[in-house]
C-alpha positions as CSV (number, residue, x, y, z in Angstrom):
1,X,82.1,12.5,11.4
2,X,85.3,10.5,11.8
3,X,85.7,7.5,14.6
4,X,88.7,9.3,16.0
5,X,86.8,13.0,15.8
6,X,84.0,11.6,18.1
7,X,86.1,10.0,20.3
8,X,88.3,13.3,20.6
9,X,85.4,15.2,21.2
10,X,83.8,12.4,24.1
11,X,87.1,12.8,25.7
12,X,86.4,16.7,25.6
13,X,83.1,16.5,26.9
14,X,84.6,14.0,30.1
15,X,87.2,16.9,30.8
16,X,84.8,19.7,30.7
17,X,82.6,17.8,33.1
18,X,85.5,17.0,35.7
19,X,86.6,20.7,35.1
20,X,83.0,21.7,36.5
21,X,83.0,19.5,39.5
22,X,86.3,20.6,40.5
23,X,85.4,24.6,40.7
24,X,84.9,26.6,44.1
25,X,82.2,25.8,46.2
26,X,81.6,29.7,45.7
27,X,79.6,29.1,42.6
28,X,76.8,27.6,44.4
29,X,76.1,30.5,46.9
30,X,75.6,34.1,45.9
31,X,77.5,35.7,49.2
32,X,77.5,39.4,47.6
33,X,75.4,40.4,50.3
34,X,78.4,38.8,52.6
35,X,81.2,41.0,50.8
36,X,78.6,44.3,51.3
37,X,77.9,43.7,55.1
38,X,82.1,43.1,55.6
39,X,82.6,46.3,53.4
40,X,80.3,48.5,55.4
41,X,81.6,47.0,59.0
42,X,85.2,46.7,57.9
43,X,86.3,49.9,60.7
44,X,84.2,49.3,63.2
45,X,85.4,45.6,63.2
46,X,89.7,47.2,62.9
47,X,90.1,47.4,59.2
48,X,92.0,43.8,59.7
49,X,90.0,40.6,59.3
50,X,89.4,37.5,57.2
51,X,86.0,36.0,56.9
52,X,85.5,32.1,55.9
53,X,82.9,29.5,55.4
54,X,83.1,26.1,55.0
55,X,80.5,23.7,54.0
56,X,80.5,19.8,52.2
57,X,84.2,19.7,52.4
58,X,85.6,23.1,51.2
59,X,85.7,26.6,51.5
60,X,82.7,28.6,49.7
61,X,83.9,31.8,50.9
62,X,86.5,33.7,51.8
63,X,87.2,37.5,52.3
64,X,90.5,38.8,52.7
65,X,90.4,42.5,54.2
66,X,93.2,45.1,55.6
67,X,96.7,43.6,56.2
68,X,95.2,40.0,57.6
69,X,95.6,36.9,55.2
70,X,94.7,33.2,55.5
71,X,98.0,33.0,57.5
72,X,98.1,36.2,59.8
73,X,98.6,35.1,63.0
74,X,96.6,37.0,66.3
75,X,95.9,36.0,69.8
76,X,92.2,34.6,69.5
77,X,91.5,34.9,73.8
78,X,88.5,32.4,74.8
79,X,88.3,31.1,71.4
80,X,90.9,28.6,73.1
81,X,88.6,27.0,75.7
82,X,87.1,25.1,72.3
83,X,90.5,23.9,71.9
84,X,91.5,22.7,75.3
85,X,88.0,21.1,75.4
86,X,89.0,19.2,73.2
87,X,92.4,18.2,74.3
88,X,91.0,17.0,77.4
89,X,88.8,15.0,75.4
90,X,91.3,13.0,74.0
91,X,91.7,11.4,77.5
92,X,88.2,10.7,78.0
93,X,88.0,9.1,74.7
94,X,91.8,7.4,76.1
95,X,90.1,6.1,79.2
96,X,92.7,7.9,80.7
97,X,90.2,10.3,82.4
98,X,86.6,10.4,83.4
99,X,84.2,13.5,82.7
100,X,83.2,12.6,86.5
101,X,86.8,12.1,87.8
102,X,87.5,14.7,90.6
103,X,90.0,17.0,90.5
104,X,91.7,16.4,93.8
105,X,92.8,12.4,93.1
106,X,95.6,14.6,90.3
107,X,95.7,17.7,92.5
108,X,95.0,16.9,96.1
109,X,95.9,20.5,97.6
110,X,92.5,21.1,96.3
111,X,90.9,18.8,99.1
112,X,93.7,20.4,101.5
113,X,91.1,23.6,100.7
114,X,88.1,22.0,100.7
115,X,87.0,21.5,97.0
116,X,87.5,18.0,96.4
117,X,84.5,17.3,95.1
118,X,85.4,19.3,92.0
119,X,84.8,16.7,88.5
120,X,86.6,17.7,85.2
121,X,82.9,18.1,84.0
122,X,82.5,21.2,86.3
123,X,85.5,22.5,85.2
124,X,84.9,22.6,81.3
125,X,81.3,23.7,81.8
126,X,82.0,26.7,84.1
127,X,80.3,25.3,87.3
128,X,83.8,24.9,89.8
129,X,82.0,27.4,92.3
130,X,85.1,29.1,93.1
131,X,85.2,33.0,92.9
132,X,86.3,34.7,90.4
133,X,86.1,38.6,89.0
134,X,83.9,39.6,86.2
135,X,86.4,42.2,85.3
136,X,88.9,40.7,82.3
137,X,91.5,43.4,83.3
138,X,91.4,41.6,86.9
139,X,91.6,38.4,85.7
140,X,94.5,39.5,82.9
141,X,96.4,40.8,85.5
142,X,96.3,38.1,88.1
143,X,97.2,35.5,85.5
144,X,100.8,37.8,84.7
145,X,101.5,37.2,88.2
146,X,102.1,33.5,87.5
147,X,105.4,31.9,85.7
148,X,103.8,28.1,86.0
149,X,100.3,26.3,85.2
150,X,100.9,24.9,88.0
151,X,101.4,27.7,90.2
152,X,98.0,29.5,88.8
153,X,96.4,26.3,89.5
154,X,97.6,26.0,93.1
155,X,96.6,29.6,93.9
156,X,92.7,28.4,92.7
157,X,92.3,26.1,95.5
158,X,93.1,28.5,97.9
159,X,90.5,30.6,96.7
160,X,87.2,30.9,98.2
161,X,84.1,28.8,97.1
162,X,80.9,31.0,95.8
163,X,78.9,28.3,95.1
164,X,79.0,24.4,95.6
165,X,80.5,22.7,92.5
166,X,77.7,22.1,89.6
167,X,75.2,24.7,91.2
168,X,75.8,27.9,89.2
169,X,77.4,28.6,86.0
170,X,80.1,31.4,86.1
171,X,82.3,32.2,82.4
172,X,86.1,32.4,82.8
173,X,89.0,30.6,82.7
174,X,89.4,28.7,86.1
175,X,88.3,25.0,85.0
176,X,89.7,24.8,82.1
177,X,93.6,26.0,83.3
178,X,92.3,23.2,86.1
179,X,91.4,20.8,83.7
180,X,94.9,21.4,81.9
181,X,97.0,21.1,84.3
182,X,95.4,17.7,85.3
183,X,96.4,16.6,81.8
184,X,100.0,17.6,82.6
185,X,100.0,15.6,85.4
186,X,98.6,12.4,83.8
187,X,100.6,12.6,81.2
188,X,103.9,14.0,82.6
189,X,103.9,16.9,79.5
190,X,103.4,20.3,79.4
191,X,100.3,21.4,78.1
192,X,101.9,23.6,74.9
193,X,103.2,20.0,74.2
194,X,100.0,18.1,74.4
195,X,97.8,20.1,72.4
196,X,100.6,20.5,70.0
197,X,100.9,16.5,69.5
198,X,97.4,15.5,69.9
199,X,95.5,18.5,68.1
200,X,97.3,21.2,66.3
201,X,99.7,18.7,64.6
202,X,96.4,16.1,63.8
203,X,94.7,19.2,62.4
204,X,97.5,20.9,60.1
205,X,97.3,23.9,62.5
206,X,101.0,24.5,62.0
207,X,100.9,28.3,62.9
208,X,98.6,27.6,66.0
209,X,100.3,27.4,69.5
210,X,99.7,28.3,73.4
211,X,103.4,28.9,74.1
212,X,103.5,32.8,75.6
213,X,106.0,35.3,74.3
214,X,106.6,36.3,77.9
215,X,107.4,34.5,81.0
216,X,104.3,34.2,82.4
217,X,102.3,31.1,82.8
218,X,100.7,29.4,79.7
219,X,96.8,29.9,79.9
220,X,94.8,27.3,78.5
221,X,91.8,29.3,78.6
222,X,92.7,32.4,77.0
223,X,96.1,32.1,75.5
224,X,96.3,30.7,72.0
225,X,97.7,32.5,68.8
226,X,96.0,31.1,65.5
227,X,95.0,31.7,62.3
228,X,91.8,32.1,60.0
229,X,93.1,28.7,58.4
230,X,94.3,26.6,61.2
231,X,91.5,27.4,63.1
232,X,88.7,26.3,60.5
233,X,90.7,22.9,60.4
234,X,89.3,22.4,63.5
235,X,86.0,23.5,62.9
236,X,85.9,21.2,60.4
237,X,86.7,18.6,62.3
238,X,83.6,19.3,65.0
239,X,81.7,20.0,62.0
240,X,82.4,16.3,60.7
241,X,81.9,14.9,63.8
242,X,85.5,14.1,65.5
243,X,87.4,13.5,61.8
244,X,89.8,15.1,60.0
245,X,90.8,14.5,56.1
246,X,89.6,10.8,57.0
247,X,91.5,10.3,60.5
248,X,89.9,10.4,63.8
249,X,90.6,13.3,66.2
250,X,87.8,12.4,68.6
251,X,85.0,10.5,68.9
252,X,81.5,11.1,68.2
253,X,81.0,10.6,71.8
254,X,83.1,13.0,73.1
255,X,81.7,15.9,70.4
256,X,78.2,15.1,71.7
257,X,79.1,15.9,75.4
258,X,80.7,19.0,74.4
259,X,77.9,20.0,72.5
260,X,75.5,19.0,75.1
261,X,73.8,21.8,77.1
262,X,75.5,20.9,80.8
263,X,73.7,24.8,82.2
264,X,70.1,23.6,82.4
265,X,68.5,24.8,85.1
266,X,70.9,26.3,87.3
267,X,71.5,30.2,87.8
268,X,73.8,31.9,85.9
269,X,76.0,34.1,88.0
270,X,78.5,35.5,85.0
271,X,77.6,35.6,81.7
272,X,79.5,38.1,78.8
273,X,77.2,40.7,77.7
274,X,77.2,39.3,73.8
275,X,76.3,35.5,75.1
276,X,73.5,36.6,77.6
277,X,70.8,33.7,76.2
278,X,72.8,31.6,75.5
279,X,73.7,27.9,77.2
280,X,77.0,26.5,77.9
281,X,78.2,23.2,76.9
282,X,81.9,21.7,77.3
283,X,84.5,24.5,77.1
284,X,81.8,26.1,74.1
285,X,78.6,28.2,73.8
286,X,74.8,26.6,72.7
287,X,74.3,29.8,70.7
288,X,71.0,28.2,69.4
289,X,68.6,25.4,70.1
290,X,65.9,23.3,69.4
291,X,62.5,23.0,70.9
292,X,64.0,19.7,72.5
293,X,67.0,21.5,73.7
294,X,69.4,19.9,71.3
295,X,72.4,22.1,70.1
296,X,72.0,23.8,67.2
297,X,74.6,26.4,66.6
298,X,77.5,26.3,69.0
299,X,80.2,28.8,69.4
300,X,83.1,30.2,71.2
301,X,84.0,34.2,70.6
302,X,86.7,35.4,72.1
303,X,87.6,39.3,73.6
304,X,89.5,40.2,70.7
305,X,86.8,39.9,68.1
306,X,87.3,36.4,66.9
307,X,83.9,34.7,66.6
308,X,84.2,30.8,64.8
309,X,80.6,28.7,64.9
310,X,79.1,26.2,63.6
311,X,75.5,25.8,62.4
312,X,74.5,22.2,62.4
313,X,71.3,22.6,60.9
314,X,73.3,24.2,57.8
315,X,76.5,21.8,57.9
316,X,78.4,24.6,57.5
317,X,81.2,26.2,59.9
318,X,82.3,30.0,59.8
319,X,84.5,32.8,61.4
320,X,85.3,36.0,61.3
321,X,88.9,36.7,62.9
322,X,90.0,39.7,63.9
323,X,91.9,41.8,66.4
324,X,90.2,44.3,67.9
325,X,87.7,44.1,71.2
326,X,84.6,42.8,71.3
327,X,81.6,44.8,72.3
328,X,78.0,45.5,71.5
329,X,78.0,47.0,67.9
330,X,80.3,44.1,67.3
331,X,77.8,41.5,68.3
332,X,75.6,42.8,66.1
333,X,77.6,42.5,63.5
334,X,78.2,38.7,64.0
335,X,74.4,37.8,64.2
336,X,73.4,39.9,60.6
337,X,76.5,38.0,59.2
338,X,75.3,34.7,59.8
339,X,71.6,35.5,59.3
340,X,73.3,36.6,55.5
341,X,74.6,33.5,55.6
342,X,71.6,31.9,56.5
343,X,70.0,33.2,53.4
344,X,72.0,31.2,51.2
345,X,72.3,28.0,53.0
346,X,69.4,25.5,53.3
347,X,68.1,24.4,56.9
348,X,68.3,20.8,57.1
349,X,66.8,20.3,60.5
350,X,63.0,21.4,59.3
């Protein structure tokens, strides 16, 4: 065999083995048992969805069903209190704001009322004590009434107090819109403009926004339009621990408080029917945890189907997003999907 044959055919062999490292993730996992269970709930779940996991720094599956694509963009409802979680986090990690800061030095009508004592950490973890309605068509409706943040926000401190602040744990969207609209104030911006300039343009999540089609008031906690892709960029960046394709979004601090069960030990007065067992954290659900308490899987569905998570154990994020609302046969669904998932992907923490 010639010199130059031999060196031809090294130079193959190099190729060949870069050509192997660089296919899909895919080829590690066997998911067919993913693509069956989609199949078989594709109607009950609207016909329209897209299905994606990431793990080690790419996609290893993806499932394209209906009329939705990578891109399709679809109101995702609470999904957004993850977001503006993490927009408020910025702050923190800014020094610009204190989980522990009450609301009243930015918004002192609310000591006008009575509820001064109100922190930002009440507000992202459910525990305000103000009343609210379980009904979402209550809480949809009142929220129309309102052309401002800041107008919603007003008409919260004049609401009655169920429970003193950090006593009970009730879901919905009143601390967070608070917690926005102290942003806004700090920083003189509207909130659409913050979370567009510190997270959505950081994360790539170009077809991602809170601005509403009407005139009604933006709503931090329920109000975003995304997509499949957009949001996994910011899975992935919780996933990798505040970073983003080697630039920091937040700190590893401030994804440890979010992920931190903050509902301990206290009653819980409102819970959604497809959380009930589960913890709260900062603006996110503790879907599962350890025998120390430590997050495990954290979450944040939202009413129109939409359910993104990540399993830390595994190292892997998913989400299934879809338009259509959320109810029992749904949440059954979501937990044989990830126990599917499960099957394939090793568990770190044991």
């Amino acid at each position: 065999m010639s010199y130059p044959f031999k060196l031809n055919c090294l130079k193959f062999m190099l190729a060949l083995g870069l050509l192997l490292l660089c296919l899909p993730g895919r080829s590690q996992y066997n998911f067919t048992e993913v693509d069956t269970l989609l199949s078989g709930n594709q109607k009950a779940l609207g016909n329209d969805l897209v299905a994606m996991i990431y793990k080690d720094g790419k996609i290893v599956y993806q499932k394209q069903m209906g009329e939705f694509t990578v891109k399709t963009k679809a109101p995702i409802a609470s999904c957004s209190k993850w977001l503006t979680a993490a927009l408020v986090m910025t702050f923190i990690d800014e020094g610009k704001l204190s989980l522990d800061t009450r609301i009243s030095i930015y918004l002192p009508i609310f000591e006008t009322y009575g509820k001064g004592y109100i922190t930002i950490r009440q507000c992202l973890s459910q525990q305000t004590g103000i009343a609210d309605s379980k009904k979402t068509i209550v809480k949809i409706l009142a929220h129309k009434k309102f052309e401002s943040l800041e107008e919603e926000v007003n008409s919260f401190a004049k609401k009655e107090i169920a429970d003193n602040p950090g006593t009970a744990f009730f879901y919905g969207g009143i601390g967070l819109n608070i917690a926005a609209r102290v942003l806004e104030i700090i920083s003189k911006k509207p909130f659409e403009v913050l979370m567009k300039q510190r997270i959505f343009n950081p994360l790539n999540m170009k077809y991602s926004s809170f601005s509403p089609e009407d005139d009604n008031a933006v709503n931090p906690s329920g109000g975003a339009v995304s997509t499949v892709g957009d949001y996994m960029n910011f899975l992935n960046m919780i996933l990798a621990k505040g970073t983003f394709m080697g630039k920091r979004v937040l700190s590893e601090a401030a994804i440890a408080q979010m992920q931190t069960i903050h509902t301990n030990n206290i009653p819980k007065k409102y819970t959604p029917k497809f959380a009930e067992g589960y913890e709260y954290g900062l603006g996110e659900w503790i879907q599962e945890k350890d025998a120390k308490g430590n997050s495990i899987v954290i979450s944040c569905p939202g009413l129109f189907g939409t359910w993104p998570y990540i399993d830390k154990c595994r190292g892997y994020a998913a989400i299934v997003f879809v338009k259509n609302l959320l109810d029992e046969q749904k949440e059954d669904f979501y937990m044989e999907f990830k126990k599917t998932i499960d099957q394939q992907i090793t568990d770190n923490c044991k």
